[in-house]
HTML snippet that shows the backbone in 3Dmol.js (N, CA, C, O; Angstrom):
<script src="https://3Dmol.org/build/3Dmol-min.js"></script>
<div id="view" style="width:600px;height:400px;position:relative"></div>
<script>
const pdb = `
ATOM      1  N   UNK A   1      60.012-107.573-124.194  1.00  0.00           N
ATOM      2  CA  UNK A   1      58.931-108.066-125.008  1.00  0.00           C
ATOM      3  C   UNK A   1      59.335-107.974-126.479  1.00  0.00           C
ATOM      4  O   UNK A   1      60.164-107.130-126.821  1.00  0.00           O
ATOM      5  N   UNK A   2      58.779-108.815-127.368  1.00  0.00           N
ATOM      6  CA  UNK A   2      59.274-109.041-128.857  1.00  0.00           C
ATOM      7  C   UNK A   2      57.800-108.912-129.509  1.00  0.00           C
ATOM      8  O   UNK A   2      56.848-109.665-129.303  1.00  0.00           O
ATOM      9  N   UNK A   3      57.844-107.799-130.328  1.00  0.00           N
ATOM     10  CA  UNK A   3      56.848-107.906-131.354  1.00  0.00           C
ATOM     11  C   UNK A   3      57.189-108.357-132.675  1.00  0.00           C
ATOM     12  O   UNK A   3      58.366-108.410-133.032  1.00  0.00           O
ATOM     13  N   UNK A   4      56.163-108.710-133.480  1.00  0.00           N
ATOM     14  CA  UNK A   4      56.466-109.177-134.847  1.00  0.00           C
ATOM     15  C   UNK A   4      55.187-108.137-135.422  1.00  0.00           C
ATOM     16  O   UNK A   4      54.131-107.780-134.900  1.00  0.00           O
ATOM     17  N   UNK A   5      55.771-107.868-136.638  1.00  0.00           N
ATOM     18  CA  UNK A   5      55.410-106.785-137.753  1.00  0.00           C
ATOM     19  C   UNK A   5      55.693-106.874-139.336  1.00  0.00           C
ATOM     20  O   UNK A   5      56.797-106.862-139.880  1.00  0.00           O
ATOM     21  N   UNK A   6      54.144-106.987-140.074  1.00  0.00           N
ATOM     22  CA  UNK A   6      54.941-106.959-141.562  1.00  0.00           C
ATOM     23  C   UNK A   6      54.990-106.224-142.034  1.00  0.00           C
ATOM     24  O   UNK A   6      53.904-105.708-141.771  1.00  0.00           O
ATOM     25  N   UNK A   7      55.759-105.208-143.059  1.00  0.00           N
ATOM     26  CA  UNK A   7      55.697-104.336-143.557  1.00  0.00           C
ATOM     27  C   UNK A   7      55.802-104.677-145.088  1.00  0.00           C
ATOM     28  O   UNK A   7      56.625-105.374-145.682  1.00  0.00           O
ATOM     29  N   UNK A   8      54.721-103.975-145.539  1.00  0.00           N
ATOM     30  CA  UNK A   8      54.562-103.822-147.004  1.00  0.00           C
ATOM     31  C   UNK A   8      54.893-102.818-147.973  1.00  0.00           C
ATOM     32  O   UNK A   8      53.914-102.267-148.476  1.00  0.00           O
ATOM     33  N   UNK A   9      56.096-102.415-148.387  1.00  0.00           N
ATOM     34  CA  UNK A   9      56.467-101.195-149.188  1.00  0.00           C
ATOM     35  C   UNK A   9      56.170-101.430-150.451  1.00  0.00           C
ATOM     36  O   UNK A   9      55.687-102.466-150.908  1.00  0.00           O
ATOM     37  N   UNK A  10      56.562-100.127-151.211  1.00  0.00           N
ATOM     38  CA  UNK A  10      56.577 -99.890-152.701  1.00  0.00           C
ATOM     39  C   UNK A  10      57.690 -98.640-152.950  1.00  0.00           C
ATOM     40  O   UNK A  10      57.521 -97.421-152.919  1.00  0.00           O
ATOM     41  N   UNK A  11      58.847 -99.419-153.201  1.00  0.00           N
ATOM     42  CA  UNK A  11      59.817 -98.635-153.787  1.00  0.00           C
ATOM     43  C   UNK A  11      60.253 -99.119-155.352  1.00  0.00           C
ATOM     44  O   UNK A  11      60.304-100.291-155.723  1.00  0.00           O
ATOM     45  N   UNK A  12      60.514 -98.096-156.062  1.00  0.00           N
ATOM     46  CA  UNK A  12      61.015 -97.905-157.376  1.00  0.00           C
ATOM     47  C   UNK A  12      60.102 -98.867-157.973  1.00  0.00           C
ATOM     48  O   UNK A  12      60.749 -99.907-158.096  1.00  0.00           O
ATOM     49  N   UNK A  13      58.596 -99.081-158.522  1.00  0.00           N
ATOM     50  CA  UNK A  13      57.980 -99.874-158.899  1.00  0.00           C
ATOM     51  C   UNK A  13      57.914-100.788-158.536  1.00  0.00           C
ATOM     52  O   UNK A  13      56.993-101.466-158.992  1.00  0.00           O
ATOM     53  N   UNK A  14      59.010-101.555-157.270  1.00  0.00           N
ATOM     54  CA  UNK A  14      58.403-102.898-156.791  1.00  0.00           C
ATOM     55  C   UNK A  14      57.596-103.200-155.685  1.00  0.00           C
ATOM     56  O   UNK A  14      56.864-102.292-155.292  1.00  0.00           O
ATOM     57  N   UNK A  15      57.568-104.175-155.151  1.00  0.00           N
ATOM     58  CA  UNK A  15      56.768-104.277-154.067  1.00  0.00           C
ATOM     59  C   UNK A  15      57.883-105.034-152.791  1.00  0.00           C
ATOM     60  O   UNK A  15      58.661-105.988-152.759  1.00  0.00           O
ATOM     61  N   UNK A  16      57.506-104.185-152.031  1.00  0.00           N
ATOM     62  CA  UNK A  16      58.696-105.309-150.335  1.00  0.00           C
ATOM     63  C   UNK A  16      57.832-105.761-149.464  1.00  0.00           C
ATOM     64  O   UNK A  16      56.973-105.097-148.884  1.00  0.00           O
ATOM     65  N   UNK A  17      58.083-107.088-149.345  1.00  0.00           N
ATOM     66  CA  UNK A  17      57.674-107.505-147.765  1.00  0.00           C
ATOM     67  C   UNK A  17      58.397-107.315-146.866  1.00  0.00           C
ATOM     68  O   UNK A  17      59.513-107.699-147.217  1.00  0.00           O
ATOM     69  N   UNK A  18      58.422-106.869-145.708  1.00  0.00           N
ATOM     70  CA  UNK A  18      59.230-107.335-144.754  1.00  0.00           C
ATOM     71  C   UNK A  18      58.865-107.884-143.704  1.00  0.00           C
ATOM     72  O   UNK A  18      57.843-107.407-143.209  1.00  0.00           O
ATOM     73  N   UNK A  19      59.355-108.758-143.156  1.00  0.00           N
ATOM     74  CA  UNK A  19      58.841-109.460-141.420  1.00  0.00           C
ATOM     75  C   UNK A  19      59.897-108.822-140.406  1.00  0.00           C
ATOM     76  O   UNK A  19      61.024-109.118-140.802  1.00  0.00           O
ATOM     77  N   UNK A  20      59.933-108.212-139.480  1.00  0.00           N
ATOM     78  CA  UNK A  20      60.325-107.386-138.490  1.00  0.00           C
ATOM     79  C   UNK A  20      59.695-108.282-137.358  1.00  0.00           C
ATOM     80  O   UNK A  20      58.571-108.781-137.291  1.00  0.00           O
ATOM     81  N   UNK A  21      60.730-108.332-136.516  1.00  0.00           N
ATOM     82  CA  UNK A  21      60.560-108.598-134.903  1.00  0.00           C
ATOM     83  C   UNK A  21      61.317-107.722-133.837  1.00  0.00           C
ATOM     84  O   UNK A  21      62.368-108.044-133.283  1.00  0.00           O
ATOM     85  N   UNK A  22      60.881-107.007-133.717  1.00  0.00           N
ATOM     86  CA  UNK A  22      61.543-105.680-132.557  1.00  0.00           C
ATOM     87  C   UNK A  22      61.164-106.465-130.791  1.00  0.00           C
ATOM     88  O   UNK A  22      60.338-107.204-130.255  1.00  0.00           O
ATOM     89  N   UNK A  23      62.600-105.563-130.416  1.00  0.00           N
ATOM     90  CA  UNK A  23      62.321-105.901-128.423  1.00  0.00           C
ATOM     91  C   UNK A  23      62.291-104.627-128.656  1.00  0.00           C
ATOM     92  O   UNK A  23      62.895-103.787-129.322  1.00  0.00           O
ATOM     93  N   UNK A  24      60.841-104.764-127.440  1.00  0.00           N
ATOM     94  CA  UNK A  24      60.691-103.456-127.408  1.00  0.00           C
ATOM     95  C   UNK A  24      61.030-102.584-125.750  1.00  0.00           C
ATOM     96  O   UNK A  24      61.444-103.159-124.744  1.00  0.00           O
ATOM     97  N   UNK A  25      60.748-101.259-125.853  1.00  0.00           N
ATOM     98  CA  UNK A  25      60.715-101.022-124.725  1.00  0.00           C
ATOM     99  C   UNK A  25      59.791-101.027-123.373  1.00  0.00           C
ATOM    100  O   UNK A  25      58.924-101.899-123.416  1.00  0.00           O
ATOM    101  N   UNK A  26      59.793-100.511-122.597  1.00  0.00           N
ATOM    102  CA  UNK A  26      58.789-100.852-121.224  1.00  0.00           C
ATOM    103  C   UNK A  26      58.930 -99.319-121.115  1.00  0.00           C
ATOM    104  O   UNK A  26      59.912 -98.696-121.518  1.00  0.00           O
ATOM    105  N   UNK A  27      57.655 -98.684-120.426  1.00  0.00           N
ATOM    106  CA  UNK A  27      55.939-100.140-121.030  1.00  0.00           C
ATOM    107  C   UNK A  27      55.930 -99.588-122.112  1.00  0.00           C
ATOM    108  O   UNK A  27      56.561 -98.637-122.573  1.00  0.00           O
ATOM    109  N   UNK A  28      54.715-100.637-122.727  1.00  0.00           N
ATOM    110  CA  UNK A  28      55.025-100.875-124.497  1.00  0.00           C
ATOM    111  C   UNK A  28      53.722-100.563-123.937  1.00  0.00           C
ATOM    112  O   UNK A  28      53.329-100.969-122.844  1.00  0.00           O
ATOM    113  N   UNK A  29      52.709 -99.416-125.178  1.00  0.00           N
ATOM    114  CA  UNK A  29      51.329 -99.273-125.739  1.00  0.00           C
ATOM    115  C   UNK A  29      51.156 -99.802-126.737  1.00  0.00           C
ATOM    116  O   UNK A  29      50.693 -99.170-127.687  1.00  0.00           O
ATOM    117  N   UNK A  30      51.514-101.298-126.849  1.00  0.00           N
ATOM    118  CA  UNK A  30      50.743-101.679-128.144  1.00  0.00           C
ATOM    119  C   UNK A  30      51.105-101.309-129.105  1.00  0.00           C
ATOM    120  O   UNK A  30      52.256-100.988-129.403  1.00  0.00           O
ATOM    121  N   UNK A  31      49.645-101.293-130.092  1.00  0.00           N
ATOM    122  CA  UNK A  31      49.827-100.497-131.498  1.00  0.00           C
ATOM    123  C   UNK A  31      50.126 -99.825-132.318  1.00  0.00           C
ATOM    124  O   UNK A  31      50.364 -99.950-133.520  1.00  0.00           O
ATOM    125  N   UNK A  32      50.103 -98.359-130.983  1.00  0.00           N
ATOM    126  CA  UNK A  32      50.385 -96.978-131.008  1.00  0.00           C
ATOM    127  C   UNK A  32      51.877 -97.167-130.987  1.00  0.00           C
ATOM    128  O   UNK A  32      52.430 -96.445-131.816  1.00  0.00           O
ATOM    129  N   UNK A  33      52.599 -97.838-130.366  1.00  0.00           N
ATOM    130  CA  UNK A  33      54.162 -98.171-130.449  1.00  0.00           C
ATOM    131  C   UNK A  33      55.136 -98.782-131.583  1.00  0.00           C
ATOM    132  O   UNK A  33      56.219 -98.563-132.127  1.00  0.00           O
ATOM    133  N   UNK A  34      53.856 -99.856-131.590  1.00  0.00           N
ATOM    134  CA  UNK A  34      54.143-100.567-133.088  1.00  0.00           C
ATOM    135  C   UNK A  34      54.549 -99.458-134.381  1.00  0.00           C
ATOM    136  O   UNK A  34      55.502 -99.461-135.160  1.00  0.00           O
ATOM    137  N   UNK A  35      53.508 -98.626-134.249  1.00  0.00           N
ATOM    138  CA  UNK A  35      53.489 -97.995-134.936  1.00  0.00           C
ATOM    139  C   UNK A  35      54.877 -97.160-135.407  1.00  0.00           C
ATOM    140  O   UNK A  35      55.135 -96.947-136.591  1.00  0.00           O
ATOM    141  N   UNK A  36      55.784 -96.692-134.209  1.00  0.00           N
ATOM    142  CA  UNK A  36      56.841 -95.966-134.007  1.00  0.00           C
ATOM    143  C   UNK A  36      57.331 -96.356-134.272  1.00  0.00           C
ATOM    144  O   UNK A  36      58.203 -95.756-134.900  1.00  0.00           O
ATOM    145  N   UNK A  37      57.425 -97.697-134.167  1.00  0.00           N
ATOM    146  CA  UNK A  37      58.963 -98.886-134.412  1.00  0.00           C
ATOM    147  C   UNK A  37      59.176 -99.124-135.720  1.00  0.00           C
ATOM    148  O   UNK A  37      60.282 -99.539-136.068  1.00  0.00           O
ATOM    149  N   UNK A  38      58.146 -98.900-136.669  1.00  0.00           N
ATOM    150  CA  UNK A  38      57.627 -99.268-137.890  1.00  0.00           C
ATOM    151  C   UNK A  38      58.028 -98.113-139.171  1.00  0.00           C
ATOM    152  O   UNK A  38      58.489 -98.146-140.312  1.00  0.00           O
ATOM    153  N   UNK A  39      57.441 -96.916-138.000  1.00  0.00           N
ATOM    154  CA  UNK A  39      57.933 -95.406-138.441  1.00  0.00           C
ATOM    155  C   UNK A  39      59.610 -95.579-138.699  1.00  0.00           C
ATOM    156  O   UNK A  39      60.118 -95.459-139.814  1.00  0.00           O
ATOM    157  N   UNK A  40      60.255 -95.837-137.646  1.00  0.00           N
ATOM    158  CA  UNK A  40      61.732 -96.051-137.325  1.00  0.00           C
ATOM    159  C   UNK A  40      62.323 -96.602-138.558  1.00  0.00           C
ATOM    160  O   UNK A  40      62.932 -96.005-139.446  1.00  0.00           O
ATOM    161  N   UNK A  41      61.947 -98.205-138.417  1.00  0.00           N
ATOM    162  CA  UNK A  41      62.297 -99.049-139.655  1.00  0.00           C
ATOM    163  C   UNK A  41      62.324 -98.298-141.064  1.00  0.00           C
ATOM    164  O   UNK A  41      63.267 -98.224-141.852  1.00  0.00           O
ATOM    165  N   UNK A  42      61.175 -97.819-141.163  1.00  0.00           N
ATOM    166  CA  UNK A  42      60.893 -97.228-142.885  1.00  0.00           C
ATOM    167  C   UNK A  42      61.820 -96.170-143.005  1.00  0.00           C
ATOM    168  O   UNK A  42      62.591 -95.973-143.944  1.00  0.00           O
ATOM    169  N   UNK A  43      61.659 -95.419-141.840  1.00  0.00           N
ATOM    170  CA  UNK A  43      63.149 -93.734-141.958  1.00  0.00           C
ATOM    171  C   UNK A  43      64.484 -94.811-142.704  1.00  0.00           C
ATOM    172  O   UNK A  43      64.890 -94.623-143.851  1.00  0.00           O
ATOM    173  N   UNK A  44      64.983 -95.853-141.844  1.00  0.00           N
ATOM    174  CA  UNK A  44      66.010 -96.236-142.013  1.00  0.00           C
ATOM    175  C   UNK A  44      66.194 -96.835-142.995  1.00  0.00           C
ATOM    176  O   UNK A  44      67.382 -96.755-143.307  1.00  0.00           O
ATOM    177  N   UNK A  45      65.330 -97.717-144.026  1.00  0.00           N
ATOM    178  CA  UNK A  45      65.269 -98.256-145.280  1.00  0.00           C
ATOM    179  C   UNK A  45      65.156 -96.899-146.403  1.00  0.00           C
ATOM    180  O   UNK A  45      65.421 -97.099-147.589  1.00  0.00           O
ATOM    181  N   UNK A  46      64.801 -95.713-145.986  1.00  0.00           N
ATOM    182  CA  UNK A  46      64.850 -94.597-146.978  1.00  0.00           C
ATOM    183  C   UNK A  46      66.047 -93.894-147.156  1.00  0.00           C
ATOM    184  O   UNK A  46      66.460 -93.188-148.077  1.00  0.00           O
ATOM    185  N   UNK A  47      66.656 -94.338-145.760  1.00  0.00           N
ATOM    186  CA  UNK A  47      68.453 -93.329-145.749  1.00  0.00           C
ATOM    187  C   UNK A  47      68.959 -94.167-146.700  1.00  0.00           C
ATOM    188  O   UNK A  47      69.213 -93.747-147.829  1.00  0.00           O
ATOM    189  N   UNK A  48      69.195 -95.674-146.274  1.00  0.00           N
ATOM    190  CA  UNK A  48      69.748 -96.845-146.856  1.00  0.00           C
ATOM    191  C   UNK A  48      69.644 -96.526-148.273  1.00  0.00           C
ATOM    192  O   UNK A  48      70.651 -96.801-148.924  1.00  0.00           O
ATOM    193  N   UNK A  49      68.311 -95.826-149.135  1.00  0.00           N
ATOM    194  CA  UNK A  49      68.216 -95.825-149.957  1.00  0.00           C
ATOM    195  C   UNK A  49      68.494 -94.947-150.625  1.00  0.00           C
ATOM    196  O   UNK A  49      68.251 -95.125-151.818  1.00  0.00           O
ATOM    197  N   UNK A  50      69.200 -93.428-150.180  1.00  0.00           N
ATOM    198  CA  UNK A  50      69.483 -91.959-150.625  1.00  0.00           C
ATOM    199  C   UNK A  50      68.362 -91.547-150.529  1.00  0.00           C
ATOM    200  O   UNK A  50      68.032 -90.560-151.186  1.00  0.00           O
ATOM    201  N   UNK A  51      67.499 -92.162-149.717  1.00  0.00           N
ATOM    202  CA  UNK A  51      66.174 -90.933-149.270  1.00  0.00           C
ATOM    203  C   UNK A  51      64.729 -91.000-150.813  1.00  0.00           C
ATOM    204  O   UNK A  51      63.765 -90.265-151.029  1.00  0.00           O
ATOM    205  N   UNK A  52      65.242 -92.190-151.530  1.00  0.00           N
ATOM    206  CA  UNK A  52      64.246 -92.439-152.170  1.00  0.00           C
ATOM    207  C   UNK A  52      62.968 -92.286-151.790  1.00  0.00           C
ATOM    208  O   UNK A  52      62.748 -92.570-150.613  1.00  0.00           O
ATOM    209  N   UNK A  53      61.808 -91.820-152.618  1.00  0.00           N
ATOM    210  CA  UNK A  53      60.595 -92.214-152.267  1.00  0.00           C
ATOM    211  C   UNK A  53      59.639 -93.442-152.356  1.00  0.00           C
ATOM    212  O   UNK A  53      59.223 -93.944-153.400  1.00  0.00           O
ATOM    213  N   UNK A  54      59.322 -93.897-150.894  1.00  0.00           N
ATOM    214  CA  UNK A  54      59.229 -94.897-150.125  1.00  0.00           C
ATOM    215  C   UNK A  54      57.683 -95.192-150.040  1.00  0.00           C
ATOM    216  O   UNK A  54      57.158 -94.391-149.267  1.00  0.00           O
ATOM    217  N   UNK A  55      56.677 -96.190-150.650  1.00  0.00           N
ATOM    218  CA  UNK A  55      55.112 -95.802-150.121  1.00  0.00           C
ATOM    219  C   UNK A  55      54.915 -96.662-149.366  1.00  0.00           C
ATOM    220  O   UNK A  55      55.584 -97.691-149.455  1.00  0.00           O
ATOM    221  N   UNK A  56      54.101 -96.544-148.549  1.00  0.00           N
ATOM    222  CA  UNK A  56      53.584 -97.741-147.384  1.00  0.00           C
ATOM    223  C   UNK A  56      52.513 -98.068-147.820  1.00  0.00           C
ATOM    224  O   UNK A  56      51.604 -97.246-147.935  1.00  0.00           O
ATOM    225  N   UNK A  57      52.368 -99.460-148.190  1.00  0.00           N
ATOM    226  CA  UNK A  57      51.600-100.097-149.062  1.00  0.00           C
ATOM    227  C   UNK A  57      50.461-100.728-147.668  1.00  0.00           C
ATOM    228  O   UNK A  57      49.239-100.576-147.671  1.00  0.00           O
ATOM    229  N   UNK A  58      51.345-101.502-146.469  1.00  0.00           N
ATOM    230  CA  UNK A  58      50.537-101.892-145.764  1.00  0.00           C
ATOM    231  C   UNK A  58      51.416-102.421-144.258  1.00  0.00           C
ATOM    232  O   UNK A  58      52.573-102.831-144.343  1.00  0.00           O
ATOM    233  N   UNK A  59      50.925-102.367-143.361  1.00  0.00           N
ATOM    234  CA  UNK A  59      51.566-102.456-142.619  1.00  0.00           C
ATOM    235  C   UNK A  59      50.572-103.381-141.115  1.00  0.00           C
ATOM    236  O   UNK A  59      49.530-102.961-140.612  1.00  0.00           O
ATOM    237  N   UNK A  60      51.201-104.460-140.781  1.00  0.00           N
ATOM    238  CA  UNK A  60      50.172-105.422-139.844  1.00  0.00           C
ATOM    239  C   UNK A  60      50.666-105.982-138.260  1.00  0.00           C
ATOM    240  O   UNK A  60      51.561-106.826-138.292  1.00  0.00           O
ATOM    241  N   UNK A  61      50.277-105.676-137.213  1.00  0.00           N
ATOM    242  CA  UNK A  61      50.858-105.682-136.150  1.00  0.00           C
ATOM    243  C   UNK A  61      50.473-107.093-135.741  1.00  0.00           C
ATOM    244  O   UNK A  61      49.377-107.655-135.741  1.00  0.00           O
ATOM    245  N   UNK A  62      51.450-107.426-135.460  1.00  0.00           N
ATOM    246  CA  UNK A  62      50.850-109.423-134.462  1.00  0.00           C
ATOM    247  C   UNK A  62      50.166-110.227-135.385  1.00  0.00           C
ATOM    248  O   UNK A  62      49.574-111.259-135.071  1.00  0.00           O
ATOM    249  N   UNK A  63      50.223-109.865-136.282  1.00  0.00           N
ATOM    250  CA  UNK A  63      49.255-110.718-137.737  1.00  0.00           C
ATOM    251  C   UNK A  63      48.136-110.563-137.945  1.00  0.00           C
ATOM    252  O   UNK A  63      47.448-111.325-138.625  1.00  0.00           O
ATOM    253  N   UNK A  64      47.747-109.537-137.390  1.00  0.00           N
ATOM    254  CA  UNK A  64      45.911-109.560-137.299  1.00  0.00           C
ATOM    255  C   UNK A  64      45.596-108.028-137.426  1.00  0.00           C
ATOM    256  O   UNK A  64      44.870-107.475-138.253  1.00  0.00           O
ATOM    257  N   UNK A  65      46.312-107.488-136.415  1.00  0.00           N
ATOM    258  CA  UNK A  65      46.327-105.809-136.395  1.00  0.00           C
ATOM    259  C   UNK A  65      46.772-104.722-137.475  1.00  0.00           C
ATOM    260  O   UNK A  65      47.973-104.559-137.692  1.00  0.00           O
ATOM    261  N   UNK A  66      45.661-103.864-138.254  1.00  0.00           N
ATOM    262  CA  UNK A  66      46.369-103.067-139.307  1.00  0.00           C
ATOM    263  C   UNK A  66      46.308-101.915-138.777  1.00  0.00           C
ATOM    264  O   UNK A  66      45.252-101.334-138.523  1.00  0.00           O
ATOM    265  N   UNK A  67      47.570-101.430-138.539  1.00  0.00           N
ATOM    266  CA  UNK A  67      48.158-100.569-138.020  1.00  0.00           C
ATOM    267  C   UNK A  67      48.950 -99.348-139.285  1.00  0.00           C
ATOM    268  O   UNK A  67      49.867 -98.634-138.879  1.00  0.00           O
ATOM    269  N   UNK A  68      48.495 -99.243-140.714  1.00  0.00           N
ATOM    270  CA  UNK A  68      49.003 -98.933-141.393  1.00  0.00           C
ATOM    271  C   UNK A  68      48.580 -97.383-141.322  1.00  0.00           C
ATOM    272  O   UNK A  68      49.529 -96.615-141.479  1.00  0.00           O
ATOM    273  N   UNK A  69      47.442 -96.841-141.133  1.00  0.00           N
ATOM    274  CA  UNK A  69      46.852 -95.512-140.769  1.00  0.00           C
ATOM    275  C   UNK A  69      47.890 -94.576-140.182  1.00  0.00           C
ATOM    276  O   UNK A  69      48.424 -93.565-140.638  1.00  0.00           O
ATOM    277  N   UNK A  70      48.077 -95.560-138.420  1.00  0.00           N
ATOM    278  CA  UNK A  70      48.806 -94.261-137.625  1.00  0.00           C
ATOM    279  C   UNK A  70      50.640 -94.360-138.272  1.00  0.00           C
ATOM    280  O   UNK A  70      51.484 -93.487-138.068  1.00  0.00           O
ATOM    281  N   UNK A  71      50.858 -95.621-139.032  1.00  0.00           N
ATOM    282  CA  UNK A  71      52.574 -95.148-139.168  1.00  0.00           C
ATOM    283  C   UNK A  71      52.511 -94.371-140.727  1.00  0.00           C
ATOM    284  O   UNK A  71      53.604 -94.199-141.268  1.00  0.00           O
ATOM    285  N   UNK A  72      51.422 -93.955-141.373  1.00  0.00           N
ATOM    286  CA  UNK A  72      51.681 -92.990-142.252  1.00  0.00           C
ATOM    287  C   UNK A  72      50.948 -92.034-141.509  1.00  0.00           C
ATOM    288  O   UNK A  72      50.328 -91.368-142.338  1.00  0.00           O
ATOM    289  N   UNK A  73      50.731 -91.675-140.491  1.00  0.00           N
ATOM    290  CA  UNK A  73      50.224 -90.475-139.766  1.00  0.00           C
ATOM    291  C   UNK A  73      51.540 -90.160-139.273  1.00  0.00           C
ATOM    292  O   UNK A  73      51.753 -88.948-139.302  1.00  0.00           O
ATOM    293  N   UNK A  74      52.312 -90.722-138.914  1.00  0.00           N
ATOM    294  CA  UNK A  74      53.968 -90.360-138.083  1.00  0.00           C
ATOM    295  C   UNK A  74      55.148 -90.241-139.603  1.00  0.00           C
ATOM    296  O   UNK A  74      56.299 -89.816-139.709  1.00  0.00           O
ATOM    297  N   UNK A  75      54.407 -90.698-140.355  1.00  0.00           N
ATOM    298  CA  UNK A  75      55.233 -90.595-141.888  1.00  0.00           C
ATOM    299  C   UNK A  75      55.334 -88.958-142.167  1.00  0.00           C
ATOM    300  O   UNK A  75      56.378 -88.305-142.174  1.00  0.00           O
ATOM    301  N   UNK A  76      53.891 -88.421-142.412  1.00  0.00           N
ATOM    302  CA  UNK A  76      53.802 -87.404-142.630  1.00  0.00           C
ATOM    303  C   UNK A  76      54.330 -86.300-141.602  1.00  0.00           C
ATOM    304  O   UNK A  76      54.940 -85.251-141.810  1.00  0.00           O
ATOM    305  N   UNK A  77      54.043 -86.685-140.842  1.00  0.00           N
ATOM    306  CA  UNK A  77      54.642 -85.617-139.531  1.00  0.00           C
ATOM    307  C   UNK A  77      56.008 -85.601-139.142  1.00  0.00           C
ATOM    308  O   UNK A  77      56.500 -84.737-138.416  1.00  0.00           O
ATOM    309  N   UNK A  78      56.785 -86.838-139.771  1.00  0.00           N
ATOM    310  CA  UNK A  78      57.871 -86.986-139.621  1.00  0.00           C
ATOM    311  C   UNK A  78      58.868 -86.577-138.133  1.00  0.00           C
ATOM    312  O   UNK A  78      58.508 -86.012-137.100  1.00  0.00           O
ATOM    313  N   UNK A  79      60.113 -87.073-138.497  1.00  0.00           N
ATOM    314  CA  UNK A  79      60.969 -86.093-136.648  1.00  0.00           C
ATOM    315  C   UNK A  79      60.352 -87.408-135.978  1.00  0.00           C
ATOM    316  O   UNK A  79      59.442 -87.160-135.187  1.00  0.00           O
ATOM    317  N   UNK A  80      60.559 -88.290-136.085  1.00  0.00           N
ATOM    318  CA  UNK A  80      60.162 -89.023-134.528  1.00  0.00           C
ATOM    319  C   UNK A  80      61.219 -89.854-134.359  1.00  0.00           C
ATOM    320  O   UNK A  80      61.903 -90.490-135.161  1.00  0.00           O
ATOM    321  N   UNK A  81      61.240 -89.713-132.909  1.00  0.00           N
ATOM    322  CA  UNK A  81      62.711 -90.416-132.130  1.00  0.00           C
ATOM    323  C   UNK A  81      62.060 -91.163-130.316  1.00  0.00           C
ATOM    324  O   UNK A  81      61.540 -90.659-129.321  1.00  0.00           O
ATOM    325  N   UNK A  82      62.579 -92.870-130.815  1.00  0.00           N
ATOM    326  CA  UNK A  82      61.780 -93.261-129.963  1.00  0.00           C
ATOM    327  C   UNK A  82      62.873 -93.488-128.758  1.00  0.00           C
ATOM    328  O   UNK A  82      63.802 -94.281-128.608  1.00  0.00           O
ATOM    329  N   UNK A  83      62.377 -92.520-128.044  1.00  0.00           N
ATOM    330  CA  UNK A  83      62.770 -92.277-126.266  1.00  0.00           C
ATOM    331  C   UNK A  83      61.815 -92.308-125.258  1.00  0.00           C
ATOM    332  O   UNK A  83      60.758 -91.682-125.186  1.00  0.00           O
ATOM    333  N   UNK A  84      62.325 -93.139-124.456  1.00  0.00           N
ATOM    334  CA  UNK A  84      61.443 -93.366-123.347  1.00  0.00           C
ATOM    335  C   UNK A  84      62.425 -93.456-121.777  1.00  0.00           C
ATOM    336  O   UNK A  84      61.855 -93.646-120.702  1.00  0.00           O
TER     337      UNK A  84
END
`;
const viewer = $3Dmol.createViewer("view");
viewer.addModel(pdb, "pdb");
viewer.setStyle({}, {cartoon: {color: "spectrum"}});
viewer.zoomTo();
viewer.render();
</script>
């Protein structure tokens, strides 16, 4: 299965869009997954970056779904590694 996801950052005063399309794994929960994949993405745009600080401005699942709540809930809690 292929989701699509936008992500809205704010690094070093600017603003990022990004459009993301992840395959995901089985079974997929949705939102709550989205969410992980999203978590994932942002870890990896912060290494990319020397670990700059990164804000999540906004974040939208399938084009309709705002899902921005639970991936700064997995922001803060950090450590997540998606295994299934």
């Amino acid at each position: 299965m292929t989701i699509n996801i936008d992500i809205y950052l704010k690094f070093e005063d600017k603003y990022y869009r990004k459009g993301c399309r992840f395959s995901t794994l089985s079974p997929f929960n949705g939102a709550e997954d989205a969410a992980k994949y999203t978590y994932i993405y942002i870890k990896q745009f912060k290494k990319k970056h020397e670990n700059k600080k990164v804000e999540i401005d906004k974040v939208i699942y399938e084009g309709s779904t705002d899902i921005t709540t639970e991936v700064e809930k997995l922001n803060r809690n950090g450590n997540l590694y998606l295994v299934k």
